[in-house]
MARGU-120905 format. One record per residue (C-alpha): x, y, z; residue number from 1. Coordinates in steps of 0.2 Angstrom, whole numbers, plus 5000, padded with zeros to 4 digits. Layout:
! MARGU-120905
ATOM     u     v     w  pos
ATOM     X     Y     Z  NUM
...
! end
This chain:
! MARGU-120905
ATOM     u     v     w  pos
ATOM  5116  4883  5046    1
ATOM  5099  4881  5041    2
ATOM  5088  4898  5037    3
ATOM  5073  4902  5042    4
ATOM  5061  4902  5028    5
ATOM  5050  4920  5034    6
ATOM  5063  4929  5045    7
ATOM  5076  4938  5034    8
ATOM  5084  4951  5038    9
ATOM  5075  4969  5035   10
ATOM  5084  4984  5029   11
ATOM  5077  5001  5029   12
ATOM  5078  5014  5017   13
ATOM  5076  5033  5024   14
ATOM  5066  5044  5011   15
ATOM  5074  5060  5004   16
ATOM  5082  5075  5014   17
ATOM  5081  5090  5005   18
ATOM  5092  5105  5013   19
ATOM  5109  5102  5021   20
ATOM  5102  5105  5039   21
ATOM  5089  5089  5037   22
ATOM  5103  5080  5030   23
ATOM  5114  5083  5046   24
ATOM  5097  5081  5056   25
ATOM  5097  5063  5050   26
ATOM  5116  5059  5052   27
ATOM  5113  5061  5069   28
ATOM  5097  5052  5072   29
ATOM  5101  5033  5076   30
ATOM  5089  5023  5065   31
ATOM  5083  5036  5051   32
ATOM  5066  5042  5059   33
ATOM  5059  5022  5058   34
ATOM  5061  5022  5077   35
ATOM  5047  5037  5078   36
ATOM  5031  5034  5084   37
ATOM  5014  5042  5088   38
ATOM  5002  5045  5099   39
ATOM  4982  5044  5098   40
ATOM  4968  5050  5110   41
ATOM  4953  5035  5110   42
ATOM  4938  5038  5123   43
ATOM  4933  5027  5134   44
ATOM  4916  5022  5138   45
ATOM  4916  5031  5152   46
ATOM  4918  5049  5141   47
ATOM  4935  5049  5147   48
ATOM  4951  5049  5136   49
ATOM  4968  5036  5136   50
ATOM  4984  5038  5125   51
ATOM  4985  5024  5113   52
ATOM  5004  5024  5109   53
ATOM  5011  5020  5093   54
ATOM  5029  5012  5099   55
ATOM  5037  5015  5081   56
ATOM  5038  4999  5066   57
ATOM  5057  4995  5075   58
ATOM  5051  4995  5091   59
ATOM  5035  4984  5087   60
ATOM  5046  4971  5076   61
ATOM  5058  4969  5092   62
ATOM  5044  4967  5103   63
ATOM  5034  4955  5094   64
ATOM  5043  4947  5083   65
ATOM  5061  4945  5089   66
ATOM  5071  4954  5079   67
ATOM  5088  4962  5083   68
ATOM  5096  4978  5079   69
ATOM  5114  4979  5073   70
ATOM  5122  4992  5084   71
ATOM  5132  4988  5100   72
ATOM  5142  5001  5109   73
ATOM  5139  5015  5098   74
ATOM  5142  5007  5081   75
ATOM  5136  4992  5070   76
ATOM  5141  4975  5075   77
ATOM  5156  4969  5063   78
ATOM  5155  4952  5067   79
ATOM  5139  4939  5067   80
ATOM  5122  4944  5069   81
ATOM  5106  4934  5068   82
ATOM  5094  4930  5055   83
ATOM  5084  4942  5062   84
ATOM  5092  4960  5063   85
ATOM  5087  4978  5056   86
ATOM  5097  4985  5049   87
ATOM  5095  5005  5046   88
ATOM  5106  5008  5028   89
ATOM  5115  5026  5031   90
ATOM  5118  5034  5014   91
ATOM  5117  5051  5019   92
ATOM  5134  5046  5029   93
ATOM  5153  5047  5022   94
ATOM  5165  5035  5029   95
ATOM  5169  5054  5043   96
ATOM  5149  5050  5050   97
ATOM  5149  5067  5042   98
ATOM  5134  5073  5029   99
ATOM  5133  5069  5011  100
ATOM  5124  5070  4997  101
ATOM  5127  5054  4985  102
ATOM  5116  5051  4969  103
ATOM  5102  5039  4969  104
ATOM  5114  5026  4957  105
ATOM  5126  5030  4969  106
ATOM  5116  5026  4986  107
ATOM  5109  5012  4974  108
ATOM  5128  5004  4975  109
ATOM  5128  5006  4991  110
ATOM  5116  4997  4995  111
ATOM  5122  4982  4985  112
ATOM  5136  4982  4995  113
ATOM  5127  4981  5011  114
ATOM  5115  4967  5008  115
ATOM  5132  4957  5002  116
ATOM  5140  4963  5019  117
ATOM  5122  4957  5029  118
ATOM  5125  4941  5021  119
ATOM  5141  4937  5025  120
ATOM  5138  4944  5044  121
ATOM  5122  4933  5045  122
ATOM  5128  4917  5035  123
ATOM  5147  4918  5038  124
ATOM  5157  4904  5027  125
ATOM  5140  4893  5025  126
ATOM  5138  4889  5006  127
ATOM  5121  4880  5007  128
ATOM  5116  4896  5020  129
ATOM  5123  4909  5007  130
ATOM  5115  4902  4995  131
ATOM  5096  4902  5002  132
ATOM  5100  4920  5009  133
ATOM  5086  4932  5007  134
ATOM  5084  4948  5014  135
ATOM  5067  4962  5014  136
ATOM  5070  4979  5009  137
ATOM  5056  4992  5018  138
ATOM  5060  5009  5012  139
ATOM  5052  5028  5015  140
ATOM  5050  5042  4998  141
ATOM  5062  5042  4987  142
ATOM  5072  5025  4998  143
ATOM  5059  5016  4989  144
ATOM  5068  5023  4971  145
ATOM  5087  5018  4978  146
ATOM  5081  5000  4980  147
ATOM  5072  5000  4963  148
ATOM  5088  5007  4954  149
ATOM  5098  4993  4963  150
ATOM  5083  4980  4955  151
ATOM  5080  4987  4940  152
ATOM  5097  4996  4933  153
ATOM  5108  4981  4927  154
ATOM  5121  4993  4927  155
ATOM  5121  4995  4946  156
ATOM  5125  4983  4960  157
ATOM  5129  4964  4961  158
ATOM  5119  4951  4953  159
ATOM  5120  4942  4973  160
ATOM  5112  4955  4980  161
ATOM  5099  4959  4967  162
ATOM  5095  4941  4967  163
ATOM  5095  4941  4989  164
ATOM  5079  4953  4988  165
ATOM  5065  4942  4992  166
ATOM  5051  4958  4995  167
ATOM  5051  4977  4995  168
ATOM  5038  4986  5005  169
ATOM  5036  5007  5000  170
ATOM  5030  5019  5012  171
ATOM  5023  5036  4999  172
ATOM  5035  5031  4987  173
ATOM  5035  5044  4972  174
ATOM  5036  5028  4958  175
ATOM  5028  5040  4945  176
ATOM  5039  5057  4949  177
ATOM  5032  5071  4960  178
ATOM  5021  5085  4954  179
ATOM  5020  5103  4959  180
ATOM  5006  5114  4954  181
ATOM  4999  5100  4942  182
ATOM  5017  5098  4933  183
ATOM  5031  5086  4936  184
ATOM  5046  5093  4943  185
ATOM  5059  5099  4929  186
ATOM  5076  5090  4927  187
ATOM  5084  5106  4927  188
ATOM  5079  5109  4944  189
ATOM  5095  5102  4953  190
ATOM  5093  5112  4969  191
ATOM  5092  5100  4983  192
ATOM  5093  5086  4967  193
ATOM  5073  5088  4967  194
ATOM  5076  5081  4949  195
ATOM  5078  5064  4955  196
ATOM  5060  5066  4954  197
ATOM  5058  5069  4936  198
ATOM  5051  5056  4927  199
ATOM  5066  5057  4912  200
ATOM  5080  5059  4926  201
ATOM  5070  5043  4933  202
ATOM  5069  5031  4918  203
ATOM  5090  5036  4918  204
ATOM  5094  5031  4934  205
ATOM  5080  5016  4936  206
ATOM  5085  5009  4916  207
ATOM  5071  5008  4909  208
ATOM  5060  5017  4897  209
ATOM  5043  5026  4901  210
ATOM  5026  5017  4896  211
ATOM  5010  5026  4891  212
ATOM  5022  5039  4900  213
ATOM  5023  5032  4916  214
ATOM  5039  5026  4923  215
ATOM  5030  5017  4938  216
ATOM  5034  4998  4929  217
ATOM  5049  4987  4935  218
ATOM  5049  4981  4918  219
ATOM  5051  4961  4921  220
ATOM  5067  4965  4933  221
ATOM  5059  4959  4949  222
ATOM  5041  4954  4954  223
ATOM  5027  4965  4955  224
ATOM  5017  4953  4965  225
ATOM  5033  4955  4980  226
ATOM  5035  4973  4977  227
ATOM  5021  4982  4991  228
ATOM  5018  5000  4989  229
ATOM  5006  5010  5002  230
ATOM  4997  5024  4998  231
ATOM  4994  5039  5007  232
ATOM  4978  5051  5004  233
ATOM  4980  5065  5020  234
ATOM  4988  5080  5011  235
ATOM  4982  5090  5025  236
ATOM  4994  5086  5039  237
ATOM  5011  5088  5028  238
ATOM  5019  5102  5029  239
ATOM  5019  5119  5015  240
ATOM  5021  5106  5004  241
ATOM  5005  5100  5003  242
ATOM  4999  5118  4995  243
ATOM  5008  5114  4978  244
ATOM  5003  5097  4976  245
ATOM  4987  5098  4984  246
ATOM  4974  5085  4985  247
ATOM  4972  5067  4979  248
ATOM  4989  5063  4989  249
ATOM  5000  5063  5004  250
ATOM  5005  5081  5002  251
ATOM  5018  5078  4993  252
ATOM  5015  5061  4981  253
ATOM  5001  5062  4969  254
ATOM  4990  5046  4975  255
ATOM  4991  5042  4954  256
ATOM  5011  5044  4957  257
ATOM  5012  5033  4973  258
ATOM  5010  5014  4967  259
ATOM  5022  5001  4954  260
ATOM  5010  4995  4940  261
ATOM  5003  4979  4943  262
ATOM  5007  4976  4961  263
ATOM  4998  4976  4976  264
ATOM  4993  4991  4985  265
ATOM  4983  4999  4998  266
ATOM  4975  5017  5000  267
ATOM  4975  5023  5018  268
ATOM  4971  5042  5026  269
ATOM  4991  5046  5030  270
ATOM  5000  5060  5026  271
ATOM  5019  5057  5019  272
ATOM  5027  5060  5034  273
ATOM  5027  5067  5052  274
ATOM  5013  5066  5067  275
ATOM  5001  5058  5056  276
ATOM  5013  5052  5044  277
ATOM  5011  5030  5035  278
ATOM  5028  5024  5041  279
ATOM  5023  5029  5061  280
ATOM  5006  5022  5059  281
ATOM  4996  5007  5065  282
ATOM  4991  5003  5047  283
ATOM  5006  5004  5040  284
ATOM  5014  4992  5053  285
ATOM  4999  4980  5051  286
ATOM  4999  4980  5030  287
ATOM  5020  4979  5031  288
ATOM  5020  4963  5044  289
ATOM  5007  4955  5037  290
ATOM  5015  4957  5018  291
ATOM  5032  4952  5026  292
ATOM  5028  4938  5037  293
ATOM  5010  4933  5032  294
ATOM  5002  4914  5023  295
ATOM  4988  4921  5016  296
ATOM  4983  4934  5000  297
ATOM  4967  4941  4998  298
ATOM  4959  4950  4982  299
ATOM  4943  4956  4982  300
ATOM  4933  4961  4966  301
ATOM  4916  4966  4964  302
ATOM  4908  4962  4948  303
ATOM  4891  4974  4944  304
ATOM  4877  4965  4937  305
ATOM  4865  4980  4937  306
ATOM  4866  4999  4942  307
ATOM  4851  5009  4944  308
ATOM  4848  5027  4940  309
ATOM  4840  5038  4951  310
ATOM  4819  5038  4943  311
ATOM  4820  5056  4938  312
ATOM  4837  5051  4927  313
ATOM  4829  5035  4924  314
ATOM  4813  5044  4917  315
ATOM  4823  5054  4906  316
ATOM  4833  5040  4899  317
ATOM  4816  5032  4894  318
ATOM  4812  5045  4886  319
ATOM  4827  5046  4874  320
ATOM  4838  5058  4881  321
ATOM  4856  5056  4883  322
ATOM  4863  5050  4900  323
ATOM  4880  5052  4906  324
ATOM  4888  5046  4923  325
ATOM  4901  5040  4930  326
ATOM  4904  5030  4945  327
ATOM  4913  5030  4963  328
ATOM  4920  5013  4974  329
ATOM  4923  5015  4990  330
ATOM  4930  4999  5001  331
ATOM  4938  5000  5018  332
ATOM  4944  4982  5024  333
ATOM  4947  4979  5043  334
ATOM  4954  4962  5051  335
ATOM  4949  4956  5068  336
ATOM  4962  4955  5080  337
ATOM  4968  4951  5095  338
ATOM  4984  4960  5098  339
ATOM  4980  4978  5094  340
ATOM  4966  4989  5092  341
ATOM  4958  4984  5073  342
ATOM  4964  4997  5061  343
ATOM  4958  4997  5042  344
ATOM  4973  4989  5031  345
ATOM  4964  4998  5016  346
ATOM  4954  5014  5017  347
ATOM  4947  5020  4997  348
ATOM  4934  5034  5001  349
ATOM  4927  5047  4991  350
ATOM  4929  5061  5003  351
ATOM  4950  5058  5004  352
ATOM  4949  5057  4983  353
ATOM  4954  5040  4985  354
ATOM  4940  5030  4979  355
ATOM  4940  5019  4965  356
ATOM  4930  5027  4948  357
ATOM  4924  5019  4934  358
ATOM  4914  5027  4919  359
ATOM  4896  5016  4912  360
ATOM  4904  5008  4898  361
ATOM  4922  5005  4907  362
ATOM  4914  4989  4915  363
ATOM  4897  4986  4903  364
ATOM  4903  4991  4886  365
ATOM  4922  4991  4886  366
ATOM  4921  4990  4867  367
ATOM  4917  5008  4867  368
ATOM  4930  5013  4876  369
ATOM  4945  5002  4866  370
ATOM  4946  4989  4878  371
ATOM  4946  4972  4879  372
ATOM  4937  4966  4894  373
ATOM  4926  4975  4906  374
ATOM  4937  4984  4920  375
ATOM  4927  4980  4937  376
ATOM  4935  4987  4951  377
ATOM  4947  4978  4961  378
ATOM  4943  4985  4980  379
ATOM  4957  4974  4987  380
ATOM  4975  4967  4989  381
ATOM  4980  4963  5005  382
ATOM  4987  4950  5015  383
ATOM  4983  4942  5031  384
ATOM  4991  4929  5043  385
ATOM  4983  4914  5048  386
ATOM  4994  4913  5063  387
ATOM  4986  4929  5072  388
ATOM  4968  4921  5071  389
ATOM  4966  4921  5092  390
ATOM  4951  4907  5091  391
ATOM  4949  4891  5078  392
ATOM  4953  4893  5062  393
ATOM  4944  4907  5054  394
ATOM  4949  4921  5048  395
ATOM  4936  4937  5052  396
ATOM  4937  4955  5042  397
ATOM  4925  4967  5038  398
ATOM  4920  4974  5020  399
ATOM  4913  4991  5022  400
ATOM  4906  4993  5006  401
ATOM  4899  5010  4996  402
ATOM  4895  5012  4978  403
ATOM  4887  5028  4974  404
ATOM  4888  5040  4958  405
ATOM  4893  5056  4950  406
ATOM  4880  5068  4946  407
ATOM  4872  5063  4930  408
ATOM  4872  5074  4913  409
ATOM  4856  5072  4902  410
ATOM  4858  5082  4888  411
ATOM  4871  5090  4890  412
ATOM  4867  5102  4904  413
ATOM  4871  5096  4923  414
ATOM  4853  5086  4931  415
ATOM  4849  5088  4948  416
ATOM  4831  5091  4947  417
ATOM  4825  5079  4962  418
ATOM  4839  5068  4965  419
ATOM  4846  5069  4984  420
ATOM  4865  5075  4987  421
ATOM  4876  5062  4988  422
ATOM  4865  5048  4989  423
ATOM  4873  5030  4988  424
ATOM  4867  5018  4978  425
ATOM  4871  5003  4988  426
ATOM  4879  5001  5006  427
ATOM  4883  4989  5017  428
ATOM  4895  4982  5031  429
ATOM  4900  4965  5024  430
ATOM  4907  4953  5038  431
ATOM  4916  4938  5030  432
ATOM  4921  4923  5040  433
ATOM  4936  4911  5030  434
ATOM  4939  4895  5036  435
ATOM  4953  4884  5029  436
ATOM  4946  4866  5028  437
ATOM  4959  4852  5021  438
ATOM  4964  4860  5004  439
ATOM  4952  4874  5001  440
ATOM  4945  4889  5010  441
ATOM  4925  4890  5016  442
ATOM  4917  4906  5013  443
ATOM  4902  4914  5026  444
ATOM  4897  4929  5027  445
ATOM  4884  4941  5036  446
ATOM  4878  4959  5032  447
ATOM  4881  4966  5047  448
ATOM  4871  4983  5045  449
ATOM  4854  4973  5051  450
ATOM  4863  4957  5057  451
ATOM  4876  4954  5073  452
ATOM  4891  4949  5065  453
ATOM  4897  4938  5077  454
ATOM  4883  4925  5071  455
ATOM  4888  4911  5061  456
ATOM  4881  4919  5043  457
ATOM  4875  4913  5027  458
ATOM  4889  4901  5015  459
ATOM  4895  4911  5000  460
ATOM  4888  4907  4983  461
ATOM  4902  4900  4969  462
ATOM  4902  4900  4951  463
ATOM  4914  4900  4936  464
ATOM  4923  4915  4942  465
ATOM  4923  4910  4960  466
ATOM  4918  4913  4979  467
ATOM  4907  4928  4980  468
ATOM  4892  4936  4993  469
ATOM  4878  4942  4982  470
ATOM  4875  4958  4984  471
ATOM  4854  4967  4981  472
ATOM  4844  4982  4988  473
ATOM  4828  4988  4984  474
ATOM  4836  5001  4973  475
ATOM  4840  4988  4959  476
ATOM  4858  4988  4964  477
ATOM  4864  4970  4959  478
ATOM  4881  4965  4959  479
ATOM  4895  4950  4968  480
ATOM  4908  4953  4978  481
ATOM  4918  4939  4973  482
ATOM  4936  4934  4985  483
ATOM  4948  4923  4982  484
ATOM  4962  4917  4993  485
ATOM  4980  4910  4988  486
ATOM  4993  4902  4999  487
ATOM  5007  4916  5002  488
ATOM  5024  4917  5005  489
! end
């Protein structure tokens, strides 16, 4: 039987239940809380008002994509099932359907066990298909910890099914502990077994030992570049929650807390769970398809060349005082589509604290800060899908670009003398157009502020570092928002 190369099967992992009632609440829901949807109100241009309707990530992946799910007459199929199935991984369920409480290493077994059971359901006695066997893990909070204790802890699971994981995609994932009221939680605290968020419980149970203090690293055990993780930064639609951890997260994950080291990421305005929560969201859908089942990945960086003070700083810095400033980097990406209303995958602003920041010397002088090379900011990872361009061959998103400052410091005391509130220093809308031609991709792009973006726009300039759109205003802002495309899989 020969396997398809994209499809594999997706298993989802449910986040954490804390009191014994929520644990009973989700033995006797049938898929976890990943067949939740939403709702939205969008007004027409008429001033009247239409429902958009979220059907759920397991509805949407039936609907458009084939797959299956694994239950038939009230309980999961025990013989074959297809390539393409979900399959919802019960762990808060004793062999009774009764409530249960198992630890992370233990749920982290368990899982092991299933993604061997998967396999043999979906390849039955096929060597060569048992051998090519892949599977996705997409998992909620703390699922996103079970499936890196089964990676990561040599101790736990079989070598098949750690070597059967082909991606993981994490929905607010605490990778780095939670914090409440600027602390993380102690290991002491086994109420509930909240200490499974404690970063030396953590570097137990995931085998590894903290970096720099962190324990948000896989430590060479799986990919970082297949391991997803979205950010959320709405702590204001959680629930009491989001009073302890407050802002710069998802009302309970600390945005700092939310991401593995080194693998891609995104940053949208969603709360950890509920109404407004990432896992019933059109963005999350849109970033997990497209990492799943998508050719193409995308990194955007934007290298500054120049940035200008405002005059009255500028003035005193000519006149020998001491400036200090620091920088914000806001980037909201947006594909054009076809099939669904365009959503931005990535959404880094300043007003939801989730903008990227650089001090001066980080990107001009990074000698004076101890490091090595100059630390541009990355506005992008994402990845996109060829096969959903709905005309030719091109590939259209938007760039909505924004680089603006802290207030400055001259001398020590606070300057705002003249300077206006919260000005930017450079903005712009950035439509870019990718064409695949033979073995290379063709860059154009138009800045769609003063320009209709549907026009054919300007080729992208290219030099040692890349494909870039040269970025000027008559501030003095000068800069390159360079892109580069790989093939993805």
């Amino acid at each position: 039987m020969a396997l398809n190369s994209i499809y594999h099967p997706i298993i989802y992992v449910r986040g954490f239940a804390m009191r014994d009632t929520e644990i009973e609440d989700t033995v006797n829901t049938p898929y976890m809380g990943f067949n939740l949807g939403a709702t939205r109100i969008r007004q027409k241009p008429d001033r009247s008002f239409v429902h958009y309707i979220f059907e759920s990530p397991l509805i949407r992946l039936m609907k458009e994509y084939g797959y299956q799910d694994v239950y038939h007459q009230g309980a999961m199929i025990e013989g074959s099932i297809p390539q393409k199935s979900v399959i919802i991984y019960r762990y808060y369920e004793g062999e009774q359907g009764a409530g249960q409480r198992p630890t992370i290493p233990e749920a982290a077994e368990g899982l092991s066990q299933l993604i061997e059971r998967v396999r043999d359901q979906v390849c039955g006695e096929d060597n060569e298909a048992r051998n090519a066997f892949k599977v996705y893990l997409v998992a909620h909070s703390m699922g996103g910890l079970i499936c890196r204790c089964l990676l990561q802890n040599d101790a736990i699971g079989s070598k098949t099914a750690k070597s059967s994981v082909d991606k993981v995609f994490t929905y607010g994932t605490p990778h780095n502990g939670i914090e409440m009221s600027g602390f993380n939680v102690p290991s002491f605290l086994g109420l509930w077994d909240i200490n499974n968020f404690n970063r030396s419980e953590m570097a137990k149970y995931l085998g590894l030992k903290p970096k720099n203090g962190r324990v948000s690293h896989l430590d060479g055990k799986f990919p970082e570049e297949r391991f997803f993780c979205l950010v959320g930064s709405n702590h204001r639609d959680y629930n009491l929650a989001r009073l302890a951890v407050g802002p710069m997260s998802d009302g309970l994950v600390k945005i700092e807390n939310a991401y593995i080291d080194g693998a891609p990421r995104v940053h949208t305005h969603l709360s950890h769970s509920g109404h407004f929560g990432m896992v019933n969201s059109e963005e999350g859908y849109q970033n997990l398809v497209r990492f799943l089942f998508g050719n193409v990945k995308l990194e955007g960086k934007l290298v500054a060349l120049n940035l200008p003070l405002p005059p009255s700083v500028e003035t005193a810095h000519k006149e020998g005082k001491t400036v200090r400033g620091s920088y914000y980097f806001e980037a909201t990406v947006m594909p054009r589509q076809s099939d669904a209303p365009p959503v931005p995958l990535t959404d880094r602003r300043v007003e939801t604290s989730s903008a990227i920041f650089r001090t001066y010397d980080e990107m001009f002088h990074p000698d004076r800060v101890k490091l090595t090379y100059a630390r541009h900011p990355t506005l992008c990872t994402l990845f996109l899908d060829t096969r959903k361009i709905a005309v030719g061959r091109t590939l259209v998103f938007t760039i909505d670009l924004v680089v603006r400052s802290t207030d400055f410091i001259v001398d020590g005391s606070w300057f705002f003398n003249k300077r206006i509130p919260e000005e930017n220093i450079f903005r712009e809308k950035i439509a870019i157009k990718a064409t695949r031609a033979d073995d290379h991709w063709q860059f154009r792009y138009v800045m769609s502020d003063d320009n209709w973006g549907e026009s054919r726009g300007r080729p992208c300039g290219k030099d040692a570092l890349g494909c870039f759109v040269p970025l000027k205003n008559n501030k003095g802002f000068h800069g390159r928002l360079y892109m580069t495309f790989e093939p993805w899989e």
